[in-house]
ROBA-967544 format. One record per atom (N, C-alpha, C): residue in one letter; x negated, y, z negated. Coordinates in steps of 0.05 Angstrom, whole numbers, padded with zeros to 5 digits, always signed. Layout:
N
AXYZ ...
END
This chain:
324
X-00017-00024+00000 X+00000+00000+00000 X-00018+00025+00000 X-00003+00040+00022 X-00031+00076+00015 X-00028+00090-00010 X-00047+00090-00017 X-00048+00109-00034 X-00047+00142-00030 X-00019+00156-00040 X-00006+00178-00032 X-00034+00198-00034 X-00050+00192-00057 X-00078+00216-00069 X-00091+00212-00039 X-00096+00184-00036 X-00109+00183-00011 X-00109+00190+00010 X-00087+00190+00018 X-00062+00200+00044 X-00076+00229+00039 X-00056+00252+00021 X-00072+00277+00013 X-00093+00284+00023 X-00119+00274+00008 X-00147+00272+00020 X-00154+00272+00042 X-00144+00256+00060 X-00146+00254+00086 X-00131+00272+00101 X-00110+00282+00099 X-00094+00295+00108 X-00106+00327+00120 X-00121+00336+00087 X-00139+00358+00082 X-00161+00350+00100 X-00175+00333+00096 X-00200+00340+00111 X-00189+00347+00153 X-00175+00323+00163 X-00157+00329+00179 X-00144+00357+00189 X-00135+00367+00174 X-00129+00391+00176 X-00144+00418+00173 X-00167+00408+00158 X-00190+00434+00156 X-00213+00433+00185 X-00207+00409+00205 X-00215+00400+00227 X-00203+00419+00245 X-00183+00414+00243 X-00163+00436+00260 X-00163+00463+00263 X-00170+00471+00236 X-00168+00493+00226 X-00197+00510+00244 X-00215+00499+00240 X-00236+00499+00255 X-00230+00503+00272 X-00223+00479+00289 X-00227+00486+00320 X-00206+00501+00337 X-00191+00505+00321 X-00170+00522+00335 X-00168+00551+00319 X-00177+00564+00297 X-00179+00583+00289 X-00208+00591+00288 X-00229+00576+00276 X-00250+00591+00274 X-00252+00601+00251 X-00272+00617+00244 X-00291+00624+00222 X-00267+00643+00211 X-00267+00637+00189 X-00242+00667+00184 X-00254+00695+00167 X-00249+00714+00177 X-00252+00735+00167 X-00278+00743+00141 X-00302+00756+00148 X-00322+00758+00121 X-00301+00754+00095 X-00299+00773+00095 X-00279+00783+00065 X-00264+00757+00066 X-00257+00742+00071 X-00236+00723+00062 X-00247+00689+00066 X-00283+00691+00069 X-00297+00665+00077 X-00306+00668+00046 X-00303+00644+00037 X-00315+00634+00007 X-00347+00634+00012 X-00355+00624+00037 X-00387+00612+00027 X-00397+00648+00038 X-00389+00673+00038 X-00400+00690+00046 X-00394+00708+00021 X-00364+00690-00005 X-00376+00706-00030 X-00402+00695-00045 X-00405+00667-00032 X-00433+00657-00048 X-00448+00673-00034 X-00458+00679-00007 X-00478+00695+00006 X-00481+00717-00019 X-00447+00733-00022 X-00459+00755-00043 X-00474+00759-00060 X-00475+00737-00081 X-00475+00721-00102 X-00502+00721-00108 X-00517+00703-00082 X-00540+00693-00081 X-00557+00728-00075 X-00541+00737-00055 X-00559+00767-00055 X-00562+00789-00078 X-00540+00781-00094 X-00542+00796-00124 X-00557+00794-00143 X-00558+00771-00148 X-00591+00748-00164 X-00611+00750-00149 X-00613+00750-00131 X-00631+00758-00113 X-00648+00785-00116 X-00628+00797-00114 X-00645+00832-00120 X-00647+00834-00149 X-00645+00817-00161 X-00656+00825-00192 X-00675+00803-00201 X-00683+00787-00181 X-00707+00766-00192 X-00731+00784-00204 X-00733+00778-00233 X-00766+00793-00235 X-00785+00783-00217 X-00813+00795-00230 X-00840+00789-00215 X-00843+00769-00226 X-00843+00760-00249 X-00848+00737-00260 X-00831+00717-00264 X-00836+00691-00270 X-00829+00667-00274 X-00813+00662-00263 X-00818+00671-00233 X-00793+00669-00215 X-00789+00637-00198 X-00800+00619-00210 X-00788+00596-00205 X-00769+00586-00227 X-00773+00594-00244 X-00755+00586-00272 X-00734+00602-00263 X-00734+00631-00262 X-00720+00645-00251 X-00700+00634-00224 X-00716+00616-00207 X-00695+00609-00184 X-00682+00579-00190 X-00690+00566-00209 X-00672+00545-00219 X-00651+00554-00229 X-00655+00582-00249 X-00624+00590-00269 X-00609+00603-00242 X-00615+00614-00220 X-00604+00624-00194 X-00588+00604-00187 X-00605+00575-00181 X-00592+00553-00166 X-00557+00541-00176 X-00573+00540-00203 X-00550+00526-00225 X-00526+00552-00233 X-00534+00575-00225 X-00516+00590-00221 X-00488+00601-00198 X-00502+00590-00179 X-00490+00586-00154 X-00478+00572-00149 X-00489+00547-00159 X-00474+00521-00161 X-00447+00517-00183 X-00448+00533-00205 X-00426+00528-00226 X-00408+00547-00204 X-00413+00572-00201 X-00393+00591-00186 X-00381+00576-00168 X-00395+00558-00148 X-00384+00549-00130 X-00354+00524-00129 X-00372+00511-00149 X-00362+00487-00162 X-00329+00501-00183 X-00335+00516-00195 X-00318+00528-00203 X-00290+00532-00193 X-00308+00555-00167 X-00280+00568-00150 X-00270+00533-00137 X-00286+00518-00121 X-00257+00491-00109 X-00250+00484-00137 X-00257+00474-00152 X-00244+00478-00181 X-00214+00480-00181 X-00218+00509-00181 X-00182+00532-00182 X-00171+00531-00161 X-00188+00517-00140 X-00163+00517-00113 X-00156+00491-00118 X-00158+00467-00133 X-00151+00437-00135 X-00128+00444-00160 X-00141+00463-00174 X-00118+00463-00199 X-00090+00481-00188 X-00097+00501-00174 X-00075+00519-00166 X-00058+00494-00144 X-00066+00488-00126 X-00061+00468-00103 X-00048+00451-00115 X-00048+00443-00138 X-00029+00422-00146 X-00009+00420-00173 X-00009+00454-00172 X+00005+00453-00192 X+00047+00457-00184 X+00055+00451-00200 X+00080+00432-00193 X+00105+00463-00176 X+00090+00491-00188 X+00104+00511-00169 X+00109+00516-00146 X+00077+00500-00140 X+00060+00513-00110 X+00073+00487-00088 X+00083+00498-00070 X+00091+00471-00054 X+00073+00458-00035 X+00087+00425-00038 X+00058+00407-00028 X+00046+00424-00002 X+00061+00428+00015 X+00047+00440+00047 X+00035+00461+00041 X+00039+00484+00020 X+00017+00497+00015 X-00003+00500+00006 X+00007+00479-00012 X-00032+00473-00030 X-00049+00454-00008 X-00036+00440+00005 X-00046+00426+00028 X-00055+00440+00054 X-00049+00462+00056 X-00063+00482+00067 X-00088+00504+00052 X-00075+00506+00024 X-00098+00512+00018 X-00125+00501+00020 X-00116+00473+00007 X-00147+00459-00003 X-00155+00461+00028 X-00144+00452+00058 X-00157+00458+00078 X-00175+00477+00090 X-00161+00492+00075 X-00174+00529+00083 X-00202+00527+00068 X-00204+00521+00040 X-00225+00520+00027 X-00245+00501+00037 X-00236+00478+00051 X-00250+00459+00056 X-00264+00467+00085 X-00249+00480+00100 X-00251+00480+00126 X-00287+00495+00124 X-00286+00519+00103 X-00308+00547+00098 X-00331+00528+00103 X-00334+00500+00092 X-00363+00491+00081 X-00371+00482+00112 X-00355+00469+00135 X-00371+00465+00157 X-00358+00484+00174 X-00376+00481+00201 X-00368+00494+00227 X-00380+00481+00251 X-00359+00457+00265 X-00359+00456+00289 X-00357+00469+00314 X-00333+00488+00309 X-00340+00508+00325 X-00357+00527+00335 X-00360+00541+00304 X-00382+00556+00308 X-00415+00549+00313 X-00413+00523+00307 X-00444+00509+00318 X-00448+00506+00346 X-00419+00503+00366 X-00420+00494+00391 X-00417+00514+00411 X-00403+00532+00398 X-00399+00559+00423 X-00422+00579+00421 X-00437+00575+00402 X-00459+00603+00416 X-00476+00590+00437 X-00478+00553+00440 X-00494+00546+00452 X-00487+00547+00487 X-00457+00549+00483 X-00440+00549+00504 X-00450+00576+00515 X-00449+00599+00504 X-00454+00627+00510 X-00482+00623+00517 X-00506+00618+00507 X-00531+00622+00510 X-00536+00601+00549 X-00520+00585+00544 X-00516+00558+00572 X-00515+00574+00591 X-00493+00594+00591 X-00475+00606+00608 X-00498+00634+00626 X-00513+00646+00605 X-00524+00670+00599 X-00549+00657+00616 X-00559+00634+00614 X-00589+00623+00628 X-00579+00620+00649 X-00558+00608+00659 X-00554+00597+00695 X-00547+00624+00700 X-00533+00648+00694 X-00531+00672+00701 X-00551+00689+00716 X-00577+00677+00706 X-00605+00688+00703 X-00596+00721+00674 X-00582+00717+00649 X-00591+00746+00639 X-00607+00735+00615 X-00627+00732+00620 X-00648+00711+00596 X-00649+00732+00568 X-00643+00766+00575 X-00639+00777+00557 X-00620+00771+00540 X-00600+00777+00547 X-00568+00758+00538 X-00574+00738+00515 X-00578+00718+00531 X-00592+00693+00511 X-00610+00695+00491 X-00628+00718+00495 X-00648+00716+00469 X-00629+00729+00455 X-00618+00751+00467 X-00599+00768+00429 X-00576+00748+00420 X-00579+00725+00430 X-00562+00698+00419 X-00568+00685+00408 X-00601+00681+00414 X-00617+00663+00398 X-00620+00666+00363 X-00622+00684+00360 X-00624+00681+00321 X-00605+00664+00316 X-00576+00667+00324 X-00551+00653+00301 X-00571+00625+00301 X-00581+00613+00316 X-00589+00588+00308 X-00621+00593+00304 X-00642+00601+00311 X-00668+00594+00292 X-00680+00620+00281 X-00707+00614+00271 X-00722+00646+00260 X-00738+00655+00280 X-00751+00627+00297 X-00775+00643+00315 X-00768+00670+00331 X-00789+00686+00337 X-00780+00709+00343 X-00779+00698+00382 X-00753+00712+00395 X-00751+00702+00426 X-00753+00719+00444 X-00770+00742+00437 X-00783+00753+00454 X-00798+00748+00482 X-00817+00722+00471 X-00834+00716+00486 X-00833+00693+00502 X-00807+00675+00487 X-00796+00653+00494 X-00793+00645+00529 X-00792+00626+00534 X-00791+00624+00559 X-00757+00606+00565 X-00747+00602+00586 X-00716+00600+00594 X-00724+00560+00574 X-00741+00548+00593 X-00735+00513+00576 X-00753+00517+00547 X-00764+00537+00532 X-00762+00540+00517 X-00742+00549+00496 X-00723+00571+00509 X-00698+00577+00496 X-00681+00546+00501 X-00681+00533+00514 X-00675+00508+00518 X-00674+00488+00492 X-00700+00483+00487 X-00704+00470+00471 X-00701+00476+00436 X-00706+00499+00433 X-00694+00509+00415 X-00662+00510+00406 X-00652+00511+00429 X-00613+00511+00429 X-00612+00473+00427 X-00624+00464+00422 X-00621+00433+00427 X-00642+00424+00405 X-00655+00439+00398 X-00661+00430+00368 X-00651+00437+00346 X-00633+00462+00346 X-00616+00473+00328 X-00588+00464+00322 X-00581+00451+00353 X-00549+00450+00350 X-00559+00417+00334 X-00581+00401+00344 X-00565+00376+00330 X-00583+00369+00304 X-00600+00390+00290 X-00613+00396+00266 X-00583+00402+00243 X-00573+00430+00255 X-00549+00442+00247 X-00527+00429+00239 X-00525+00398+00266 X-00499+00384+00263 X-00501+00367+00222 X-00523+00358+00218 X-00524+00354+00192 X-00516+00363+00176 X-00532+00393+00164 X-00523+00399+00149 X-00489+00433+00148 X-00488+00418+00180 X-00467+00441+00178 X-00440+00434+00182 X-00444+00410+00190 X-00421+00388+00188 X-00422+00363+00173 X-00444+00347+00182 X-00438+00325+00167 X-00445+00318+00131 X-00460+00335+00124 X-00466+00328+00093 X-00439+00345+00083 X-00428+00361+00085 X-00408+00373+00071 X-00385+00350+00072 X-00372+00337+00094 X-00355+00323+00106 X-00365+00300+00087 X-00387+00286+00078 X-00398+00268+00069 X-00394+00272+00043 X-00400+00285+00027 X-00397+00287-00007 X-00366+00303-00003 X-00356+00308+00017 X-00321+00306+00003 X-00310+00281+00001 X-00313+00268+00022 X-00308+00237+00023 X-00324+00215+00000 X-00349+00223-00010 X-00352+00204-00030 X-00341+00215-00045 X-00338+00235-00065 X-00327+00250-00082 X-00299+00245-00087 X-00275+00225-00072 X-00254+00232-00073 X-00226+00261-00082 X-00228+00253-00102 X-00209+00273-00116 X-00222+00298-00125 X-00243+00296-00128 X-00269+00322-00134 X-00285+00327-00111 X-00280+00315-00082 X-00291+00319-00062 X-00291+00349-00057 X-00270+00370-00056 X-00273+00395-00048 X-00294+00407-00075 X-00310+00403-00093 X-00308+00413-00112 X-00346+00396-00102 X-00346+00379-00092 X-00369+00366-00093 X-00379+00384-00062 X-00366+00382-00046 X-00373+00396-00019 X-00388+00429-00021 X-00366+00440-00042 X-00380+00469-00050 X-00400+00467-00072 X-00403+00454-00077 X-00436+00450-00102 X-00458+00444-00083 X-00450+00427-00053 X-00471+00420-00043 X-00474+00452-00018 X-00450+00466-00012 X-00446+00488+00011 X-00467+00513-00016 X-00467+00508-00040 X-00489+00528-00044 X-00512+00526-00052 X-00519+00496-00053 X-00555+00494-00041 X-00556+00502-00022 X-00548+00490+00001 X-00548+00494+00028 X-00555+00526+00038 X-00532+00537+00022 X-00527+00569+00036 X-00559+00577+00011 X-00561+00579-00003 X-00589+00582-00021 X-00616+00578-00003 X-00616+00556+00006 X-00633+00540+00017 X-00637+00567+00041 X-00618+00568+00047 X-00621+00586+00081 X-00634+00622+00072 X-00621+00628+00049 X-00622+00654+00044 X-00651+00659+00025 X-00660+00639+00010 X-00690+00641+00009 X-00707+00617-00006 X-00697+00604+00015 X-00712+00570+00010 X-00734+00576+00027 X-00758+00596+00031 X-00768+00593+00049 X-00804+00580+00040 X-00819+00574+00051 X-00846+00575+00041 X-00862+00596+00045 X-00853+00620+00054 X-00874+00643+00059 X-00860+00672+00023 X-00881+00677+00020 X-00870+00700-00003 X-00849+00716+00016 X-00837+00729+00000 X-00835+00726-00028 X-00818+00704-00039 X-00810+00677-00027 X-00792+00666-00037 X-00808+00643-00047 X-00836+00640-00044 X-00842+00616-00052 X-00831+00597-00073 X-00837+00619-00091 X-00830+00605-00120 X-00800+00607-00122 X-00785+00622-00108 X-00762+00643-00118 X-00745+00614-00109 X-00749+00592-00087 X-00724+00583-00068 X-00747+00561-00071 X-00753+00551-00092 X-00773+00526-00091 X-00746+00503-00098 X-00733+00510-00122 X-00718+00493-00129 X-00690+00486-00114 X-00680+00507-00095 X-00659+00509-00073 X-00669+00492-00056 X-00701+00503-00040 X-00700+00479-00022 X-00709+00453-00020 X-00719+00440-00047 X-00720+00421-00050 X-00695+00400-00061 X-00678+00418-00074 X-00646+00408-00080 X-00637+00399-00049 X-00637+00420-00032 X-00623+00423-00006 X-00640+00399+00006 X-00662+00390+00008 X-00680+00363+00027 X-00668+00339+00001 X-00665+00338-00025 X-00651+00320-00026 X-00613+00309-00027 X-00605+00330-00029 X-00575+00324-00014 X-00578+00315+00013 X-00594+00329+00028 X-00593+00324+00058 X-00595+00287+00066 X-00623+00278+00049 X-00635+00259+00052 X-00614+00231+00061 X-00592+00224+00053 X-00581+00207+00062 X-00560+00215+00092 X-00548+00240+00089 X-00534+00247+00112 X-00551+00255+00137 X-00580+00256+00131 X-00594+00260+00153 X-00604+00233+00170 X-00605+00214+00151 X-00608+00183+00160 X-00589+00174+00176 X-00568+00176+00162 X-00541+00170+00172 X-00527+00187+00202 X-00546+00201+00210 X-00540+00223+00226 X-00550+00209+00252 X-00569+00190+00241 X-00579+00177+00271 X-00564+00152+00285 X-00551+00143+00259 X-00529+00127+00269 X-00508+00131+00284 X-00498+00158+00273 X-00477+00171+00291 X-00478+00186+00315 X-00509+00199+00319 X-00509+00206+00336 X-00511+00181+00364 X-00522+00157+00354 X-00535+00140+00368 X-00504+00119+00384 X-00486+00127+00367 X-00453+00116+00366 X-00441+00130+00390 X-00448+00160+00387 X-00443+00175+00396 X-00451+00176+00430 X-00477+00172+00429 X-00496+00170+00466 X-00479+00148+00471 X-00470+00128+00466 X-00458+00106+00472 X-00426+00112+00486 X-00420+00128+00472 X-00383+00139+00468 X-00391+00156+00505 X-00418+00175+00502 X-00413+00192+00524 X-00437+00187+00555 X-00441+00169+00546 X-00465+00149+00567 X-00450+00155+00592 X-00425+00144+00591 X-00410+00128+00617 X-00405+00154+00639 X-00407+00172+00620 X-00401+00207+00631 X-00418+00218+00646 X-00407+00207+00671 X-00433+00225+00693 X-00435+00253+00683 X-00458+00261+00686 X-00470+00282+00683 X-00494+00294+00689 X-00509+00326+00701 X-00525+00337+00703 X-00546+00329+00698 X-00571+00316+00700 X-00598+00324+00678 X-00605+00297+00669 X-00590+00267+00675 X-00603+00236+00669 X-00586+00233+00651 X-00591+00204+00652 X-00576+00188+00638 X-00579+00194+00605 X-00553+00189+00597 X-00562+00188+00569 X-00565+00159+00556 X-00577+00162+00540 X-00601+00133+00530 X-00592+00128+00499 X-00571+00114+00497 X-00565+00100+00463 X-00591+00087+00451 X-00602+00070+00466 X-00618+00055+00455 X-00650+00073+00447 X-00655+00094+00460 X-00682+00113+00456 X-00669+00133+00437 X-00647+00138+00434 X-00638+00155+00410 X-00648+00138+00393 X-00637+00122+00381 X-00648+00100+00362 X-00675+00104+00356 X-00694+00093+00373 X-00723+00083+00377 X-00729+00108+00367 X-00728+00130+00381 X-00744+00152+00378 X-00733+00168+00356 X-00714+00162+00344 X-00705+00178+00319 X-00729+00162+00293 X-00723+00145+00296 X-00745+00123+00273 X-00773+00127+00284 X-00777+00127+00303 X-00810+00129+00304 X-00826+00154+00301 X-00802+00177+00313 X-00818+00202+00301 X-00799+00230+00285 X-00783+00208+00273 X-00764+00231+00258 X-00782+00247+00235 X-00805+00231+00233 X-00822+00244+00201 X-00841+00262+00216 X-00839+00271+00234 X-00850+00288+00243 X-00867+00318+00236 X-00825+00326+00232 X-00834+00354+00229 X-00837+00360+00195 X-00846+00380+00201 X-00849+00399+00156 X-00815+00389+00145 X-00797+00387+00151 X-00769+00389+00135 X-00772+00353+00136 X-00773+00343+00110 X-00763+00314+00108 X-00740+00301+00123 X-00718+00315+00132 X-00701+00308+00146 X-00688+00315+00171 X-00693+00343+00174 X-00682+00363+00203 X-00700+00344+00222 X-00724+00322+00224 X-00733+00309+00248 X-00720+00290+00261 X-00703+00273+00235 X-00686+00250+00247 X-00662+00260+00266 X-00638+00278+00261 X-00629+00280+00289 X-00646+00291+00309 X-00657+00311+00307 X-00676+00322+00329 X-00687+00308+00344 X-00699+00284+00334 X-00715+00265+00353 X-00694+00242+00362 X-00666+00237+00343 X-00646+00228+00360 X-00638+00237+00388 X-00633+00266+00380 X-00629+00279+00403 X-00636+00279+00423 X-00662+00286+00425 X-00686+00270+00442 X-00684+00252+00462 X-00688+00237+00440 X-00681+00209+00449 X-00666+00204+00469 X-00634+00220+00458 X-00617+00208+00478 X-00607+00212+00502 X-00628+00241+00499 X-00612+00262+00528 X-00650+00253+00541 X-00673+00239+00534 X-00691+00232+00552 X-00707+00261+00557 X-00711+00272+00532 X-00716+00306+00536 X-00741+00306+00508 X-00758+00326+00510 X-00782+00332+00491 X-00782+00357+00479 X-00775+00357+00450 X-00768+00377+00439 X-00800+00389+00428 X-00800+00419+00427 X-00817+00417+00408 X-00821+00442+00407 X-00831+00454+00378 X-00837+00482+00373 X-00874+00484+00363 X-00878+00498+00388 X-00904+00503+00389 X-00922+00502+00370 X-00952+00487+00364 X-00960+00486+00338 X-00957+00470+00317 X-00935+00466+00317 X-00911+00458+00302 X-00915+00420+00302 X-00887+00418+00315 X-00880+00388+00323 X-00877+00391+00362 X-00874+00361+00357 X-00864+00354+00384 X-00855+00326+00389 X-00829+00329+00392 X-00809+00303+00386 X-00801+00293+00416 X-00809+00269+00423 X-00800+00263+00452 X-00818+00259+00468 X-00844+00260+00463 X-00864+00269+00465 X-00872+00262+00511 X-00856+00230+00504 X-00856+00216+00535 X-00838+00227+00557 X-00820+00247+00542 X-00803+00244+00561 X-00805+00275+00574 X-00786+00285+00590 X-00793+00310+00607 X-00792+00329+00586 X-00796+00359+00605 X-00794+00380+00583 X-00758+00386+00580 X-00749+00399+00565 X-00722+00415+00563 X-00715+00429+00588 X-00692+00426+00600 X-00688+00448+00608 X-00645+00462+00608 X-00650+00482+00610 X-00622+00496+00604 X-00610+00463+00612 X-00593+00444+00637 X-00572+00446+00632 X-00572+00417+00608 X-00599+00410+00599 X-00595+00404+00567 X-00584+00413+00551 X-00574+00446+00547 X-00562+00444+00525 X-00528+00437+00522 X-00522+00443+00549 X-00504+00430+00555 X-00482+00400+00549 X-00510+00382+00549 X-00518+00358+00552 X-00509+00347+00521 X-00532+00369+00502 X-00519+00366+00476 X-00500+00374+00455 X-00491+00398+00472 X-00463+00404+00461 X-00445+00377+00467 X-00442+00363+00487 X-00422+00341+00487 X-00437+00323+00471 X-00461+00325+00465 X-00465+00286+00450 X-00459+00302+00419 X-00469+00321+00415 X-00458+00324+00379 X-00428+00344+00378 X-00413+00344+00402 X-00382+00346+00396 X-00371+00317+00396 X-00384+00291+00402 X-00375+00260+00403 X-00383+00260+00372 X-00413+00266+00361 X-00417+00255+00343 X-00398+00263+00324 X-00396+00293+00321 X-00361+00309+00304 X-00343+00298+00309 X-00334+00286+00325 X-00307+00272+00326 X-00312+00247+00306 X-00340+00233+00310 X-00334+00201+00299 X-00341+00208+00269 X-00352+00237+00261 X-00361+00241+00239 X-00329+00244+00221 X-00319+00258+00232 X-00291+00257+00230 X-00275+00239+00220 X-00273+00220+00248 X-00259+00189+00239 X-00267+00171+00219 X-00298+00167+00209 X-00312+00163+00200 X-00301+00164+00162 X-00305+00198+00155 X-00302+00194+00134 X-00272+00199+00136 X-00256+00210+00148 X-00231+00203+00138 X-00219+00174+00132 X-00234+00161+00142 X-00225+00130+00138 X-00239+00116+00108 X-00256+00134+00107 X-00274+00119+00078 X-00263+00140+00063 X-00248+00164+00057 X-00230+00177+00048 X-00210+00154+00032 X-00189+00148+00055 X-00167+00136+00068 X-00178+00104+00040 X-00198+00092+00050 X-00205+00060+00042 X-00211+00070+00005 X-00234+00088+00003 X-00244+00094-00019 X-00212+00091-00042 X-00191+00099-00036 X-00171+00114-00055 X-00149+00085-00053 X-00151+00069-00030 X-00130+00050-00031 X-00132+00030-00038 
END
C-alpha cells in the first residue's frame, strides 16, 4: 500500500521540477538561497583578521542552522491543519525548487551555442562568467567550448543532483536536509576559495562542500553514463556518443583535477561526447580524443538534460520506495 507521506514527498519533488522548467529562477527578493547569499555576505564583511578559520567554521554552522531552520518553518507551516494540502504542497515545492536549477544550468549554454555559430564571440564571453572564473578575454571560440562543457556537467552535480539526493535520503526532513547541504554549497562558491583572502576564511565550507559532494559525484557517472545510452540512438552533429568511454574515462581520469570530485562527471562527459576537456596548466580530461568544439556544447546540453530527467525518476522512486 503507498504510503500517503510518501506520495507527498514525491509529489513535491515532482512539482519543484516543474516549477523549474516552466517558471524559472524566481525573483532575487523572493529566492531563499539569495537570502543565504545575504547572510554569508554579512559574516563575511565582519570576519576579523584573526582566527579566521575558527571564525569560518562559526560562519559555516551558522549558515547552516539559518538554513536548516528556514525549510524547518516551511515543513511546519506546510502542514499545519489551516493551510490547505495543495498549498503547503506548493509551498514545500517552491522551497525545494530554490536549491537546484535545471534550467538555469542549460539555457545560458544554449545562449553562449547560439552567440558562437553567429560568429559574436563577444556575446559569448559576457556569458561566460555565469558558469566559470577564468577570465575570457583571451579565450579562444573551442576554448569557450570546452569550458561551457566542463561547467554544465561539473554544475549538473552539485546544482542538481546532490540537492535532489539528500532530499530523497532525508525523507520527511529531506527539504530541511537539501538546504543544510544548498548552504555549504552556496558558502563554498562565495569564499571557499584557495587564494586570500579566503584561505583560512572558506577552509571549512570547502571542505564540507568536497565531502557532501563525494558520493553524488560518483554517482553522477552512473547517470550520466545511463544517460549517453538513453541519447546514443540520436543522430547528431559532432560523433557518436560513446556510453561505454563515459564509463572508462570517468574512472581512469576523474582524479585528475584539484576538486576531489568536479573530475568525475567532467571526464564522463568527455568520455561520452569523444571530446578533450581541459583548462590550461591545469588538467586535461579526454586526453585521446579530439579537441572541443562549439557544436559540443550542444551535444551536452542534451546528454545532462537526459541525465536530469533520470536524476529525477531516480530519486523520486527511492523517495516513493524509501517511505512505503
Amino acid at each position: 500500500m503507498l504510503n500517503p507521506e510518501s506520495l507527498h514527498l514525491a509529489q513535491v519533488l515532482l512539482l519543484a521540477v516543474a516549477i523549474d522548467i516552466f517558471l524559472g529562477e524566481p525573483p532575487a527578493a523572493l529566492h531563499p538561497v539569495v537570502w543565504i547569499g545575504k547572510l554569508i555576505g554579512v559574516l563575511k564583511a565582519a570576519a576579523p583578521e584573526k582566527h579566521r578559520t575558527l571564525y569560518g567554521i562559526g560562519m559555516a554552522l551558522t549558515c547552516v542552522f539559518f538554513s536548516g531552520s528556514l525549510a524547518y518553518l516551511v515543513l511546519f507551516i506546510s502542514r499545519l491543519s489551516q493551510v490547505p494540502e495543495i498549498l503547503g504542497l506548493f509551498l514545500e515545492a517552491y522551497f525545494l525548487k530554490a536549491t537546484f536549477a535545471i534550467r538555469c544550468l542549460l539555457s545560458p549554454a544554449t545562449e553562449i551555442y547560439e552567440n558562437l555559430i553567429s560568429g559574436k564571440l563577444d556575446a559569448a564571453k559576457q556569458l561566460l562568467p555565469i558558469y566559470v572564473s577564468r577570465n575570457p578575454k583571451s579565450l579562444t571560440k573551442p576554448q569557450i567550448a570546452s569550458a561551457v562543457v566542463e561547467s554544465v556537467s561539473e554544475n549538473f552535480v552539485d546544482g542538481i543532483l546532490t540537492p535532489i539526493f539528500f532530499y530523497a535520503l532525508f525523507g520527511n526532513f529531506g527539504l530541511v536536509a537539501a538546504y543544510c547541504y544548498k548552504a555549504i554549497n552556496t558558502l563554498d562558491s562565495m569564499v571557499g576559495y584557495k587564494n586570500e583572502p579566503y584561505r583560512e576564511l572558506g577552509f571549512f565550507s570547502a571542505k564540507s562542500d568536497d565531502v557532501l559532494n563525494w558520493v553524488p559525484a560518483r554517482l553522477s557517472v552512473f547517470i550520466i553514463t545511463a544517460a549517453a545510452f538513453i541519447v546514443a540512438p540520436v543522430p547528431q552533429k559532432g560523433g557518436k556518443i560513446r556510453p561505454l568511454s563515459c564509463l572508462k574515462t570517468a574512472f581512469q581520469e576523474g582524479a585528475k583535477t584539484p576538486s576531489p570530485n568536479s573530475g568525475y562527471p567532467m571526464a564522463a562527459a568527455a568520455g561520452a561526447l569523444g571530446v578533450s576537456l581541459q583548462k590550461p596548466g591545469i588538467y586535461v580530461l579526454g586526453k585521446k580524443f579530439r579537441p572541443t568544439e562549439i557544436r559540443d556544447i550542444k551535444r551536452v546540453s542534451g546528454l545532462i538534460t537526459a541525465a536530469s530527467g533520470l536524476s529525477v525518476l531516480l530519486f523520486t522512486y527511492i523517495t516513493w520506495a524509501l517511505g512505503a
